[in-house]
C-alpha positions in Angstrom: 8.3 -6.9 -6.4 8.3 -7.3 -10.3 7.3 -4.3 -12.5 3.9 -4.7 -14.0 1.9 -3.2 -16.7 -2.2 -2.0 -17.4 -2.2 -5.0 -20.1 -0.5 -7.1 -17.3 -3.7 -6.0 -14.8 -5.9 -6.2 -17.7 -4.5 -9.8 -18.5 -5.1 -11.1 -14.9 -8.7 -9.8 -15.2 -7.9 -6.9 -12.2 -9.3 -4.0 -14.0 -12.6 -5.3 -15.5 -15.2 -7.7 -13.3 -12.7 -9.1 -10.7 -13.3 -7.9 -7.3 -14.3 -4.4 -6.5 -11.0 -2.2 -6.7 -11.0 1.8 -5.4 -9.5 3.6 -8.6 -9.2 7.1 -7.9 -9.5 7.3 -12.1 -12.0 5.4 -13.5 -10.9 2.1 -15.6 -11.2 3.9 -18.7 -9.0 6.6 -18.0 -6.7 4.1 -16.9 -6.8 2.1 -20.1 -6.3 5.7 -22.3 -3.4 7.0 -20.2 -1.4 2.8 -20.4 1.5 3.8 -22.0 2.3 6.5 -19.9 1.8 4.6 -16.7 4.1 2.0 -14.6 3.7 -0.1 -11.5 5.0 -2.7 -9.5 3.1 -6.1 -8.2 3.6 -8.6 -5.6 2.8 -11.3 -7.6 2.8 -15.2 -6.7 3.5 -18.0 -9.2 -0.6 -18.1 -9.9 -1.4 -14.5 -9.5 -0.5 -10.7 -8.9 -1.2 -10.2 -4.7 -1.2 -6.0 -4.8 0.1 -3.5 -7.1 0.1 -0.1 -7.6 0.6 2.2 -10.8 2.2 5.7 -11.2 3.3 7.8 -14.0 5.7 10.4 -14.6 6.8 12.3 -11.8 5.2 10.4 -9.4 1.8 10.4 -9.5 0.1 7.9 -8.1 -3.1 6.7 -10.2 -4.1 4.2 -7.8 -5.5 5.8 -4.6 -8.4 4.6 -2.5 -11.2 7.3 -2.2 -12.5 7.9 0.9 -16.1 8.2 -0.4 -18.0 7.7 -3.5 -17.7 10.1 -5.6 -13.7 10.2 -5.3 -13.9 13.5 -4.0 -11.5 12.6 -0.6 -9.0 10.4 -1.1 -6.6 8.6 1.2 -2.7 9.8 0.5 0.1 7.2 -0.6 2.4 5.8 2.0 5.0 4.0 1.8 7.0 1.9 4.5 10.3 0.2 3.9 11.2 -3.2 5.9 14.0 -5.2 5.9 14.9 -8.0 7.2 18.9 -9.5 7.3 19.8 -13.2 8.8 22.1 -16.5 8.8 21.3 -19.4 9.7 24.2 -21.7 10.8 25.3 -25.3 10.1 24.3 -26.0 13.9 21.0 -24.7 13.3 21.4 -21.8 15.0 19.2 -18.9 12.9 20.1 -15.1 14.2 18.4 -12.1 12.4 17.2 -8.9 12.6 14.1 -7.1 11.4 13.3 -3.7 11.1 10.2 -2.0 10.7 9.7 1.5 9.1 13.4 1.6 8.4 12.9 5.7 6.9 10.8 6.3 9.8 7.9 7.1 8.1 5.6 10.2 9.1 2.3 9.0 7.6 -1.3 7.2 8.1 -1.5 3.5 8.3 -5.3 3.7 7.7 -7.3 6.8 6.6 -11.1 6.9 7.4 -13.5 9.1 6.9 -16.5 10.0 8.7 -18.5 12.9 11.1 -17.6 13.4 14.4 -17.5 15.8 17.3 -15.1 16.8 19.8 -16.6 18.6 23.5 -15.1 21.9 21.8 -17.0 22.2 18.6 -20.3 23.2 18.2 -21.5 20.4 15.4 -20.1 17.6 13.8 -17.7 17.8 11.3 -16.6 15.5 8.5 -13.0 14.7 8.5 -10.3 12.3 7.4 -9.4 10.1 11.0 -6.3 7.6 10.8 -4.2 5.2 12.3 -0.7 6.4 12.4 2.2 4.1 11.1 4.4 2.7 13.8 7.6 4.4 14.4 11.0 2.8 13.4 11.6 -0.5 15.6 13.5 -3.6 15.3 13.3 -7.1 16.6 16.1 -9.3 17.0 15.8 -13.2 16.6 17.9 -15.8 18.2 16.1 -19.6 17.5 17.7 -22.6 17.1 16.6 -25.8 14.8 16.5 -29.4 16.8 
């Protein structure tokens, strides 16, 4: 993770006629409000991978809308890993990994579309998500030959 800026996005061509990208403000607003936002990127040697931007106080300025017009959005959510190893002179590699390490309460994946359960008399539009996998671990034992 490496902090990143709007002129950084801007630089890499990731605000303005890259690949379609779901601002919940529009790339104007972005570009007016640059000194008061922050972000961090995933970023390779040739290129930034993801980012997201925030301001003061946590606002995040880079949701996905659910539809259109921006007027349902998906909320943030945010899921720590970690992952701690050793890998010995024999070869012998032990480590541990684990997932959702706050144990997160949140949606993976947010949708939204009508549906209908047997109870309700007509469809209704709603958000429907994937939850995020509780906290888990996985323990590795391999060894090099």
């Amino acid at each position: 993770m490496v902090p990143v800026t709007v002129d950084d996005l801007a630089a890499n061509d990731l605000l303005d006629d890259g690949p379609p990208v779901c601002w919940q403000r529009s790339v104007e607003a972005v570009r007016a409000r640059k000194d008061d936002l922050t972000g961090l990127a995933v970023a390779s040697d040739e290129r930034i991978e993801a980012y997201v931007l925030h301001a003061g106080g946590g606002e995040i300025v880079s949701l996905r809308p659910l539809v259109e017009d921006g007027s349902v959005s998906s909320s943030p959510t945010s899921i720590f890993n970690a992952r701690l190893g050793y890998v010995f002179d024999n070869g012998l590699k032990l480590q541990v990994d684990g997932f959702n390490i706050f144990n997160t309460q949140a949606s993976q994946i947010d949708y939204y579309y009508q549906s209908q359960l047997r109870n309700e008399a007509a469809p209704v539009n709603d958000i429907h998500f994937h939850p995020v996998e509780p906290l888990a671990f996985r323990f590795t034992i391999a060894k090099a030959f």
